[in-house]
N, C-alpha and C positions, 0 to 999 in steps of 0.2 A: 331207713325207709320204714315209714308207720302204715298197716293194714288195718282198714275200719270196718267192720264189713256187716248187713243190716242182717236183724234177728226179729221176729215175732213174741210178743209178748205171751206166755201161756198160763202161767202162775204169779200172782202178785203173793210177797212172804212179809211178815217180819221185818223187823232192822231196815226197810228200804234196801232189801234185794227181791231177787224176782228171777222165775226159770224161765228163761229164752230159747226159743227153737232157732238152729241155724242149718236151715235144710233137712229137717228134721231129727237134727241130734240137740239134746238139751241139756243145759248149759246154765250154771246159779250166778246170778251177777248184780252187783249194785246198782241199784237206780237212786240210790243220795244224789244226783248231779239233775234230776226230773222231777218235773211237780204232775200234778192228775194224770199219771200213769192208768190206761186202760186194757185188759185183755183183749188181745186182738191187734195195738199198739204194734208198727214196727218200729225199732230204734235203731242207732247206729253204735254197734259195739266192739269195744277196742279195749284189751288187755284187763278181762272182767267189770268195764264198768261200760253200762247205758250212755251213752255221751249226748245225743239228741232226737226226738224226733223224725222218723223220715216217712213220705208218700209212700204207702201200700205198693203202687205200682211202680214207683222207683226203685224200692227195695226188692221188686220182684225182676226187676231190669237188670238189677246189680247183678241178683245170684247166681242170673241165667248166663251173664258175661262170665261170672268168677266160673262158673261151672264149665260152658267152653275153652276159657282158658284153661283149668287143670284138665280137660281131655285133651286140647294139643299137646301140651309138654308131656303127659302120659302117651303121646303115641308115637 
C-alpha cells in the first residue's frame, strides 16, 4: 500500500527541491516531477518527491481526515 499525503509549499531551493510543511513539520523534497512551482503551492507528497498539484482546500480535507484517523487508532 502506497501513502501520498498533501504538503504546503514553503521554501523553493536549488536542484529543483523545495521545503514542504506537512502539518507543520518540514520536510526537503524534490519537485523535478513539477513545472511553476509556487510558495503557498499544495502538492501531493509521496516518499521525498512532489508528485502533483493539489486544491488548497482538498489538501486541507485530506489532513484533517489523516489527522482523525491517527486519533482513532491512538485511542
Amino acid at each position: 500500500m502506497c501513502l501520498a499525503i498533501p504538503a504546503e509549499v514553503i521554501e523553493l531551493l536549488p536542484d529543483q527541491m523545495a521545503r514542504v510543511s506537512v502539518d507543520g513539520v518540514g520536510k526537503l523534497v524534490s519537485v523535478a516531477l513539477l513545472d511553476e512551482l509556487a510558495i503557498g503551492d499544495y502538492v501531493v507528497l509521496h516518499v521525498g518527491f512532489a508528485l502533483t498539484r493539489i486544491d488548497p482546500e482538498e489538501a486541507r480535507r485530506t489532513l484533517a481526515l489523516l489527522g482523525q484517523l491517527g486519533a482513532e487508532v491512538l485511542a
